[in-house]
BAROKOL-228424 format. One record per residue: x, y, z of N, C-alpha, C in turn; residue in one letter. Coordinates in steps of 0.1 Angstrom, whole numbers, plus 5000, padded with zeros to 4 digits. Layout:
N
XYZXYZXYZA ...
REM end
This chain:
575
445706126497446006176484447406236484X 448106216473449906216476449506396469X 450806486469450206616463451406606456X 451706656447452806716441453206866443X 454206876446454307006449455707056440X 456007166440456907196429457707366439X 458707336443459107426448460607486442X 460607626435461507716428462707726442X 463907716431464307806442464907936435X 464908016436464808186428466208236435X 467108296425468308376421467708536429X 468608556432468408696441469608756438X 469408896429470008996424470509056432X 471709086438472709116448473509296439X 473309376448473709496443475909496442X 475609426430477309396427477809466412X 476709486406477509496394475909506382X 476109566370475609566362474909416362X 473309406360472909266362471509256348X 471509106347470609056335470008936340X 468908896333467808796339467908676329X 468308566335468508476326468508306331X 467508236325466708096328467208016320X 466507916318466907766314466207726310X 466307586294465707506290465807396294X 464507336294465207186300464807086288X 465206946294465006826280465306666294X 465206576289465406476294466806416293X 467006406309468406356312468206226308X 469406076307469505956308469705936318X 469405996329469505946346468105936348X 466805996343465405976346465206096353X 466606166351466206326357465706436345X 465006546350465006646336466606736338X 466806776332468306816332467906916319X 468307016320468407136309469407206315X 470107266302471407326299471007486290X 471607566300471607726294473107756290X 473207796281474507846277474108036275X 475308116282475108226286476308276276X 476108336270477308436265477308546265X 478108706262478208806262479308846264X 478908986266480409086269480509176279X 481609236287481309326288481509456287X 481609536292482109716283481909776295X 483109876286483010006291481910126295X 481110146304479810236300480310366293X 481410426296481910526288482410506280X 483310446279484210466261482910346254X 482610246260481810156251482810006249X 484210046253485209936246485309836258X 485909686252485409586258486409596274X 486109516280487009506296487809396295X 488709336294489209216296489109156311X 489309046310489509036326488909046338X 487509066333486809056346485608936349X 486008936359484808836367483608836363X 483408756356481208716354481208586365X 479708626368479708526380478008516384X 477208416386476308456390475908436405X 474508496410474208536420474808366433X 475008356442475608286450476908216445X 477908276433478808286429479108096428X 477708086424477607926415478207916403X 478307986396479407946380479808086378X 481308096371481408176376483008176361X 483008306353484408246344485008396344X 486108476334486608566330486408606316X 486308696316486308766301487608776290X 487808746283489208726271489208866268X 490208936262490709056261489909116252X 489109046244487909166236486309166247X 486209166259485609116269485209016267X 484708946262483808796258483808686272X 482908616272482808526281481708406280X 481408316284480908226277480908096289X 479708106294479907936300477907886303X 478107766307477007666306476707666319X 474907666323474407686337473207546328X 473407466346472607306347471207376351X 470207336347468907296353469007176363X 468407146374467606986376466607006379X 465706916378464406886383464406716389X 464206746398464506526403462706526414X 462806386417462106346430463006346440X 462406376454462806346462461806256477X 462606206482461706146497461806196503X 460606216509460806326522459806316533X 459706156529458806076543459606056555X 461106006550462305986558462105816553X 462805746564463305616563463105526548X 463005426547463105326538462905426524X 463805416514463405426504462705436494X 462105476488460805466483459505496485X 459805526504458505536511458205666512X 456905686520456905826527456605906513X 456606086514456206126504456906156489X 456706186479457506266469456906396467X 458206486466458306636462459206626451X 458806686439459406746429460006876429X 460906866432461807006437463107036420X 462307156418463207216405464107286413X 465607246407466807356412467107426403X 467207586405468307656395469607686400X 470107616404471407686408472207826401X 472107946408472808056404471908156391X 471008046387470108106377469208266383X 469308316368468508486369468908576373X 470308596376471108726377472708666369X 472708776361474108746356475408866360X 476508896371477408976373478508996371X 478909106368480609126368481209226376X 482309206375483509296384484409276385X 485709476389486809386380487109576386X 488309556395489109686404488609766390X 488709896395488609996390487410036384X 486609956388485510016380484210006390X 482810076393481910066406481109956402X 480909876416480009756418478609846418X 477909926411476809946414475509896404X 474809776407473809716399472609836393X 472209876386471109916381469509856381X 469409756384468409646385468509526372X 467809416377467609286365467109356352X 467409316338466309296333466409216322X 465109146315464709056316465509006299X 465808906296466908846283465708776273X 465808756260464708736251465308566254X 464108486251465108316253463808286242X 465008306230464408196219464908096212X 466008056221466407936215467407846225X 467207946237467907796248469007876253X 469508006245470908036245470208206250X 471608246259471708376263472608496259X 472108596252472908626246472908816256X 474208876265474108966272475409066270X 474809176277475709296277475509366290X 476709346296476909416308477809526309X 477609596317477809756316478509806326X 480409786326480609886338480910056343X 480510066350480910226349482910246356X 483410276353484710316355484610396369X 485510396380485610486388486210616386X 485710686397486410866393487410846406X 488110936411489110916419489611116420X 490011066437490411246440491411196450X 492711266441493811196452494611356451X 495611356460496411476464497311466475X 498011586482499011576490498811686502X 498611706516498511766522499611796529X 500411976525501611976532501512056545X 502412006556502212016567503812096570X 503612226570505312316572506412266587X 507412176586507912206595507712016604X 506911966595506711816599507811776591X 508111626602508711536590508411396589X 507011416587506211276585505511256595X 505511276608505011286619503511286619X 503111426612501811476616500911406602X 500411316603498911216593497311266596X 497311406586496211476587495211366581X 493711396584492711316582491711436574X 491211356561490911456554489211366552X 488711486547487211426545486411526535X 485511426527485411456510483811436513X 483111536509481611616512481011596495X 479711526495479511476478478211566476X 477811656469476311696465475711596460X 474711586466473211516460472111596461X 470911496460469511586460468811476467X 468311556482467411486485465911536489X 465211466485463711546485463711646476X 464311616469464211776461464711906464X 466211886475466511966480468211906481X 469112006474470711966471471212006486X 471911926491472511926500474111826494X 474711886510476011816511476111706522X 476711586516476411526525477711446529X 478111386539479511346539479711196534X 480911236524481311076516482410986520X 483311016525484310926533485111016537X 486010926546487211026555488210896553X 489510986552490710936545492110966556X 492810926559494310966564495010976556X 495911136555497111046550497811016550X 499010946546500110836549501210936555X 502410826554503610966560504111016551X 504110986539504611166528503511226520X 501911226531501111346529500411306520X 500511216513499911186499498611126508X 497511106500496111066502495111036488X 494110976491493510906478492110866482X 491310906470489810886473488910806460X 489610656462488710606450487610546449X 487110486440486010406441484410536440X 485010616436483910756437482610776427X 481610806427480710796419481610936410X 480510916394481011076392480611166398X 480211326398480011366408480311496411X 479911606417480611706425480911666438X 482111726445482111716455483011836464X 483511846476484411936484485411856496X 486011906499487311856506487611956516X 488111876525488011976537489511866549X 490211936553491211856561490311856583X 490311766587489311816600490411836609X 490111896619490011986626491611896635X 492511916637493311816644494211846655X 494311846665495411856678496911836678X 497511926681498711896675499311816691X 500611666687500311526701501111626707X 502211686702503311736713502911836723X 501911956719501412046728500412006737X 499911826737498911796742499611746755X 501011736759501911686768501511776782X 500311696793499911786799501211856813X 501612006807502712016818502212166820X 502312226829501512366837501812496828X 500912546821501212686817502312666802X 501712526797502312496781501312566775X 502112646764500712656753500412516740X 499612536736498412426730498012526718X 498612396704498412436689497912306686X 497812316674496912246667496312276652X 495712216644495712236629494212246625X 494012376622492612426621492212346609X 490612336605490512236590490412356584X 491412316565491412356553490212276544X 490112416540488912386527489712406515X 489512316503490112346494489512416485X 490212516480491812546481492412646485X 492612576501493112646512492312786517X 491112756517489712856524489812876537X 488812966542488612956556487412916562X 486312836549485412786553484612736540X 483612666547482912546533482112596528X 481412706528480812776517481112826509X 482912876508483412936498484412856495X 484212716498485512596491484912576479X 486412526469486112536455485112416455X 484312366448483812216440484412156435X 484712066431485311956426484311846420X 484911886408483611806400484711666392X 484411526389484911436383483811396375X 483911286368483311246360483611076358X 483210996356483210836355484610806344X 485810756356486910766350487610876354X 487710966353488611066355489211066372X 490311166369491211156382491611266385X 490911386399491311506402492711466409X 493511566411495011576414494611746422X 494211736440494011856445495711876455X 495612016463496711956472496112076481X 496412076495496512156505497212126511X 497412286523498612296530497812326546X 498412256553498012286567499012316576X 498012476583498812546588498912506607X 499912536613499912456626499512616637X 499012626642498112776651497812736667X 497712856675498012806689496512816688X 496412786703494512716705494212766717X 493212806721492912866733491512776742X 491712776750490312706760489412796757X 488112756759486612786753485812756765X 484712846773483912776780482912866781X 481512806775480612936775479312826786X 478612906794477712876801476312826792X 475812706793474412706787473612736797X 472312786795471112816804469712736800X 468812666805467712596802467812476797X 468912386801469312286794468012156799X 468012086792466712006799467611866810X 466811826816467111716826466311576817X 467411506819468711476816468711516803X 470211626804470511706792471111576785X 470911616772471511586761471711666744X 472611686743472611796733473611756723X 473511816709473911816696474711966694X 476211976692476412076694477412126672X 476912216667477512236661478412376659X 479712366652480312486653480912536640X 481012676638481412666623482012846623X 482512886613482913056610481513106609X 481613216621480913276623479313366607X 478213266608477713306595477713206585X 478513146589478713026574478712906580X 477612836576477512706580478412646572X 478412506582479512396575480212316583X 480912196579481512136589482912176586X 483712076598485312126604485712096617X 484212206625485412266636484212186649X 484812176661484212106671484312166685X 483512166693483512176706482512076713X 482512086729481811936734481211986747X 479811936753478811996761479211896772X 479611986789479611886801478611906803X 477711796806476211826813476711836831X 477911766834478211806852478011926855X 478912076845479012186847477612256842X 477112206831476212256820477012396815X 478212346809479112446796479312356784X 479512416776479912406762481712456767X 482712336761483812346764484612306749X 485712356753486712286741488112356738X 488312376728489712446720489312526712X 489712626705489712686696491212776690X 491012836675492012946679491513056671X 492513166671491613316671490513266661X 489513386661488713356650486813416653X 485913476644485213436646484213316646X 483213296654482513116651481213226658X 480313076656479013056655479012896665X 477912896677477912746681476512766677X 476112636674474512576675474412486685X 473412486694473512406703471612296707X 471712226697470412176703470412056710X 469412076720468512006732467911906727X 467711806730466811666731466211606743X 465311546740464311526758463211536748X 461811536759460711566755460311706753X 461011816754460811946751462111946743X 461811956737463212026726463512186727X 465012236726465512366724466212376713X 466512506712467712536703468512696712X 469112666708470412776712471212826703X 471712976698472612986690473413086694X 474513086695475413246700476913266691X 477113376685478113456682479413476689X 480413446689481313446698482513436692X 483813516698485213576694486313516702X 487413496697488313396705489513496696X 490213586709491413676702492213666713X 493413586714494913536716494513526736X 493313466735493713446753492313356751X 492313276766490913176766489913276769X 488713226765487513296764486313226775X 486213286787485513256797484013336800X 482813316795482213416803480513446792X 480413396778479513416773478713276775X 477513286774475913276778475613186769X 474713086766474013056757472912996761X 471613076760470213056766469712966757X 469312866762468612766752467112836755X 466312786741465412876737463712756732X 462812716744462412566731461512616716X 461512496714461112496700459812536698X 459612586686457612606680457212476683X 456212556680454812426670454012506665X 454012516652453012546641452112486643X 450812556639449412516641449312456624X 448112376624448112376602446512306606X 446012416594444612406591444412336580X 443712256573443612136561442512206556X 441912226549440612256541440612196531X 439512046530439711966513438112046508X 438812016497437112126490437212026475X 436211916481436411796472435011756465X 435611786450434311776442433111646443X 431811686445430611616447430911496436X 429911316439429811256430428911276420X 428211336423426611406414426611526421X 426911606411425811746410426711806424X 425811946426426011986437427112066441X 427112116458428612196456429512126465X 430712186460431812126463431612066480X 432311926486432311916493433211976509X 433112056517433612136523434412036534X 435112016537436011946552437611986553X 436912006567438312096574438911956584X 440311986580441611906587441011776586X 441211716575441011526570442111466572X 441711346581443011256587444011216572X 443411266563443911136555445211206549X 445511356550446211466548447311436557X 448811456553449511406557450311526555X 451111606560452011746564453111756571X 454111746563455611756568456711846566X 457911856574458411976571459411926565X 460812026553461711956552462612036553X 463612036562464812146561465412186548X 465712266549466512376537468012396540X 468212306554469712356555470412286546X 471412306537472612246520473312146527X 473212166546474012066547473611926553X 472211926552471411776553471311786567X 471911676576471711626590470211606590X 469811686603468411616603467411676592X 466911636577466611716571465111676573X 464011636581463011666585462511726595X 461911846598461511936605460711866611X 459611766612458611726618457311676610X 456611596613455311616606453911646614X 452911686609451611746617451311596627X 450711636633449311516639448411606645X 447211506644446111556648445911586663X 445411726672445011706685444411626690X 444411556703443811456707442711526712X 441411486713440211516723439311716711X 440411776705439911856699439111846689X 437911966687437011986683436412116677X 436212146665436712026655438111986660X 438711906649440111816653441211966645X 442211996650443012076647444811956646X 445612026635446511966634447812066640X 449011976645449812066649451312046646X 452512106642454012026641454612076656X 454911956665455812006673457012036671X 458212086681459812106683459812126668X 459712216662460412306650461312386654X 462612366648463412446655463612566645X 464212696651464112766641465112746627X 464712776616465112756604464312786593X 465112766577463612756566463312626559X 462112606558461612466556460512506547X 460812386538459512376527458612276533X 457312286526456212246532455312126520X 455912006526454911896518454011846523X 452711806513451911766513451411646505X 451011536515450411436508449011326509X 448511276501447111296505447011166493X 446111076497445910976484444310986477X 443811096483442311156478442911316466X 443711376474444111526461445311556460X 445011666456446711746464446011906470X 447511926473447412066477447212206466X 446012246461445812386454446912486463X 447012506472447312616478448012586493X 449312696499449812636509450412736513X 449612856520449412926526449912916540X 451113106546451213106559451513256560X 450613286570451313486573450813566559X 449913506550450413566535451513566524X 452213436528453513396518453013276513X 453013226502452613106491453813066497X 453712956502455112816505454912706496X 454312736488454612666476455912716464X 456212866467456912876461457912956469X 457512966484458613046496459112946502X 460412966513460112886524459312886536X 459212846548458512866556460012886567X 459413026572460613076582460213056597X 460912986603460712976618461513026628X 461113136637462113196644462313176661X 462513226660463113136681461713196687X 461213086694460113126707459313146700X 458513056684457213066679457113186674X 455613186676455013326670454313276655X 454813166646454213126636453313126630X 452513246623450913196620450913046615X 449313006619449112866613449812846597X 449412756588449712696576448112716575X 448012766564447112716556447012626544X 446112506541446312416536445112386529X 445012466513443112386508443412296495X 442612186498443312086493441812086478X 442212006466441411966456441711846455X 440411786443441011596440440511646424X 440011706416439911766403441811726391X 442511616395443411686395443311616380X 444211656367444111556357444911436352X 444611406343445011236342445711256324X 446911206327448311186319448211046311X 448210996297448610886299449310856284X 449710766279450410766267451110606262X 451610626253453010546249454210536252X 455110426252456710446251457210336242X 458210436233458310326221460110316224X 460610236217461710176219462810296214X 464110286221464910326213465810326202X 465410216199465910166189464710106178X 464910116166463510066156463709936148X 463009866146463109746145462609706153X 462009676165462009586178460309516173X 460609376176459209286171458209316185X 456709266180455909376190455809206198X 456009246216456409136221454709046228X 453609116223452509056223452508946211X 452808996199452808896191454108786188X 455008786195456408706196456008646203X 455608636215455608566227456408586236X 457508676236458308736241457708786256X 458808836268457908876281458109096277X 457209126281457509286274458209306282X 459209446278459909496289458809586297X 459309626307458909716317459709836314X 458709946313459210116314459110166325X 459810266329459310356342459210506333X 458310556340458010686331457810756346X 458510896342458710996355457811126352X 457111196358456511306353457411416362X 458511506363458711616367458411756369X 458111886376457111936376458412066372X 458112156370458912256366458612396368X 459012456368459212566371459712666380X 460012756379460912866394460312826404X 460912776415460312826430459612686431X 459012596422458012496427458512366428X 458112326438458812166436457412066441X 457911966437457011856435457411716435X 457311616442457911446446457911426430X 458711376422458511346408457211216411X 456611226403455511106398455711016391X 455610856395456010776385455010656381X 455310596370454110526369455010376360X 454010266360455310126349454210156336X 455010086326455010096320454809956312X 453509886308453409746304453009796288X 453809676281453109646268453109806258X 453909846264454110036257453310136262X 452210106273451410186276451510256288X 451110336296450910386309450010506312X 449310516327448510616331448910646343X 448910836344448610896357447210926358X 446510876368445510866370445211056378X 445611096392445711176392446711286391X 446811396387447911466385447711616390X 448211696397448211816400448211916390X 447311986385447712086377449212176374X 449512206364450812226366451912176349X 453012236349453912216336455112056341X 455012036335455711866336456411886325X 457611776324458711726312458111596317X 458011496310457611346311458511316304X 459311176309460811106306460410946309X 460610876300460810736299462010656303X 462610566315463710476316463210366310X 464310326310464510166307464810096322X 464710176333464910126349464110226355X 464010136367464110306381464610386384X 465210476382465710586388466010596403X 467210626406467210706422467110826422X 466810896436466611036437467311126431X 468611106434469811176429470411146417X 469211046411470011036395468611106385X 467611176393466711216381467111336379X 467211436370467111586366466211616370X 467211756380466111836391466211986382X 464812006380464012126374464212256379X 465112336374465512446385465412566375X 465712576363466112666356465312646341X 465412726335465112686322465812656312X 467012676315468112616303468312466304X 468112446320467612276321466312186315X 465012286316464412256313464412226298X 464812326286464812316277465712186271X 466412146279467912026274466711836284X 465811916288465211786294464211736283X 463611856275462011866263463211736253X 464011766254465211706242464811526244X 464711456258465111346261463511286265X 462111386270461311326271459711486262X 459211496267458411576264457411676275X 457511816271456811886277455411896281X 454511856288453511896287452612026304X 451212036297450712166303449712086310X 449512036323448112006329447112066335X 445612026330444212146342444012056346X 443112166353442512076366441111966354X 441311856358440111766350440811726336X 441711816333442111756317442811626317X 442711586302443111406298444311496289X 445711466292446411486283447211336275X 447311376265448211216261449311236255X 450511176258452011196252452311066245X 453711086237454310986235456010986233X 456010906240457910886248458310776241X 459910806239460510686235461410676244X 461710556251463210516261464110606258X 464810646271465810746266467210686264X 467610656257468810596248469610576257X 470310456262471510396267470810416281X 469410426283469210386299469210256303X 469210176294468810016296469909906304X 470809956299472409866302473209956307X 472910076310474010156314473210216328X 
REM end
């Protein structure tokens, strides 16, 4: 029996540019082929001003057809269908098997791009096709840009400081800095940072050796260019911000000063075999990046340069026992030989689980301590990221009952999540501090009371509408049309609490959270998915109140049915 088989071949949405989803009709060619013709038109724009772009590249996915936009953006070209037979017995013609192989060449993503503006796609979404013809709007966002001049007293072009631009985000629900590129600048100082999201960000010049003092000749002194924070600080917790916006262009400048440098050599103690260590250095008290020194495991010191100044080193150990080390230390106009730094190993917090999970009939609650299914992790608090997970629990091996534990916690403060696909966490207890709304403090050499952890599944259930932002829209059950897809986010609010936002799709205008943690939420409707750092983080109430504006507030119990109703939040769709 011969089969017919029918094999797609499917457009794949490439993160280039504002993107749209768009197919083909077909009809009968006079070759005996099916042959259908899509004609694609649109525009595209500015996401900010709104006004058209001339001159940029539309193109689809494997840059199969591909034209320019005319000066009010417009653009306009024709994409082939085929559908043929083929043999694919091999030899003689005719023979052997047939496959019906449909091609779309380039079909189902439509892109643009065009300097100055960011390649960042938003996701597909889907084009109405009622009559053969495509009619679209693509969306670019404009770049922001941070350009300036770093003067160097006494150079004459020589010295090409290397600068580096620190961006705030939010990860896990926790703002941090994280590093966004590193720049040189040219030889008259000037430097440039485009292509930038909008954004806050900080600036900082690193840490640099000046070549002439490095000429090794007996009893030379040795300068070098400490890192400037701008504008012109002595450290990155009290450098200004720099905020841009999509399109705009900061104009910063700093000045870097040239300072002598002294040798550094402090003894580590407890280093593990085969040492390997992570060393960070910063003004004494203030974390941040800049400044550098480097671990001989031959000698077991921490060595390097410095110049006067207070600092702070961090020094952590790696192996199968983890340490941490931290020491205080002063560098005033001569090398500094002789201080100590005892590496120290890490905790392990004990953590107790208690699910107290309501009976299916009748009865009392069901009592179980430490359930596999409970999942417990830590997440650093440090603003400046690196490793921002602390560890997560596992279960003792061979213990009884089974007890859970986090190993190599190093000291620091960490918030404490919980996840579980039976409840959540009622409570999240340590020492007597709620870490639900504390952090969890870990100090050198343990000592940690356990975590306490009692878990519920009582939690209630959210569900609602999402209606369009715009009115007029025909109902796409009865068109025949494909519905769009909503994402709907539930945010948790209030001082001190955090919570993974919750999200749910959104078909045919409807959607349900099945379980929900008791607790105050704003519920928000996209017209996309969201990234982490693009949802509104719940911190205050003046935020809160500017978020009720875009989606709706609601109050959850434990067991309650609440039901809302959301409309798309305006310009999430294309922008």
């Amino acid at each position: 029996m011969k089969a017919r088989l029918r094999v797609w071949a499917v457009g794949i949405a490439m993160a280039m540019g504002g993107a749209v989803c768009c197919g083909g009709a077909r009809g009968q060619g006079a070759t005996g082929k099916e042959d259908g013709v899509t004609t694609v038109r649109g525009r595209v724009l500015n996401q900010v001003t709104k006004e058209p772009i001339g001159r940029a590249l539309v193109f689809t996915a494997g840059d199969v057809y591909g034209t320019m936009t005319n000066d009010r953006g417009e653009f306009e070209f024709k994409m082939v269908e085929r559908q043929e037979l083929r043999n694919i017995g091999g030899g003689v013609a005719g023979s052997g098997r047939a496959m019906m192989v449909q091609m779309q060449p380039g079909a189902g993503h439509v892109f643009a791009k065009k300097p100055g503006y960011l390649q960042d796609a938003r996701g597909a979404r889907p084009v109405k096709d009622a009559d053969g013809q495509k009619e679209v709007t693509i969306y670019l966002v404009p770049e922001a840009m941070i350009v300036g001049h770093v003067t160097v007293p006494g150079s004459e072009g020589d010295v090409r400081i290397e600068c580096g631009l620190y961006r705030r985000e939010m990860r896990e629900g926790q703002e941090t800095w994280s590093a966004a590129r590193t720049v040189t600048t040219w030889a008259d100082g000037e430097f440039r940072f485009s292509e930038l999201k909008a954004g806050t960000y900080k600036l900082i010049t690193h840490e640099q050796m000046d070549r002439d003092s490095m000429i090794p000749v007996r009893g030379a002194r040795l300068f070098g260019y400490p890192p400037i924070y701008y504008p012109n600080t002595t450290d990155f917790s009290v450098a200004s911000a720099i905020v841009v916006k999509a399109g705009e262009t900061a104009q910063v400048n700093l000045t870097a000063a040239r300072r002598e440098y002294y040798p550094v050599r402090i003894e580590v103690r407890n280093a593990p075999v085969p040492p390997a260590m992570n060393l960070v250095v910063y003004p004494m008290g203030h974390h941040g990046p800049g400044w550098s020194l480097g671990f001989n495991p031959m000698e077991q010191t921490i060595e390097g340069l410095l110049p006067d100044g207070n600092f702070t080193v961090e020094a952590d150990a790696f192996g199968e026992k983890q340490a941490t080390g931290i020491l205080n230390f002063t560098v005033k106009g001569r090398a500094l030989e002789g201080p100590v730094l005892n590496l120290i190993p890490n905790a392990s917090v004990n953590v107790n689980v208690h699910e107290e999970f309501q009976p299916e009939q009748g009865g009392e609650p069901m009592l179980i301590s430490n359930g596999q299914d409970v999942q417990v992790n830590l997440v650093s608090l440090d603003e400046m990221g690196g490793n921002r997970r602390g560890g997560g629990a596992r279960v003792v091996e061979g213990s009884d009952p089974q007890e859970m534990v986090i190993d190599n916690v190093r000291p620091g403060r960490y918030r404490v999540d919980v996840f579980s696909g039976k409840g959540y966490a009622a409570s999240i207890e340590c020492g007597g501090s709620d870490l639900k709304k504390q952090p969890l403090v870990v100090g050198f050499g343990g000592g940690t009371p356990p975590i306490e952890i009692t878990m519920h599944d009582d939690g209630g259930e959210v569900s609602g509408t999402v209606e369009e932002a715009t009115s007029g829209r025909r109902d796409a059950s009865q068109s025949g049309e494909t519905q769009q897809m909503r994402i709907v986010y539930l945010l948790a609010t209030g001082e001190g609490e955090w919570q993974e936002p919750l999200r749910a799709q959104s078909f045919f205008g409807t959607f349900q959270f099945p379980k929900v943690p008791p607790g105050d939420y704003v519920a928000l409707a996209y017209a996309n998915p969201q990234r982490e750092e693009d949802l509104p983080w719940v911190e205050d109430k003046e935020l809160e109140k500017s978020l009720e504006e875009l989606g709706q507030k609601i109050h959850v119990e434990a067991g309650q049915k609440v039901n809302v109703k959301l409309k798309v939040i305006a310009g999430s769709e294309g922008e």
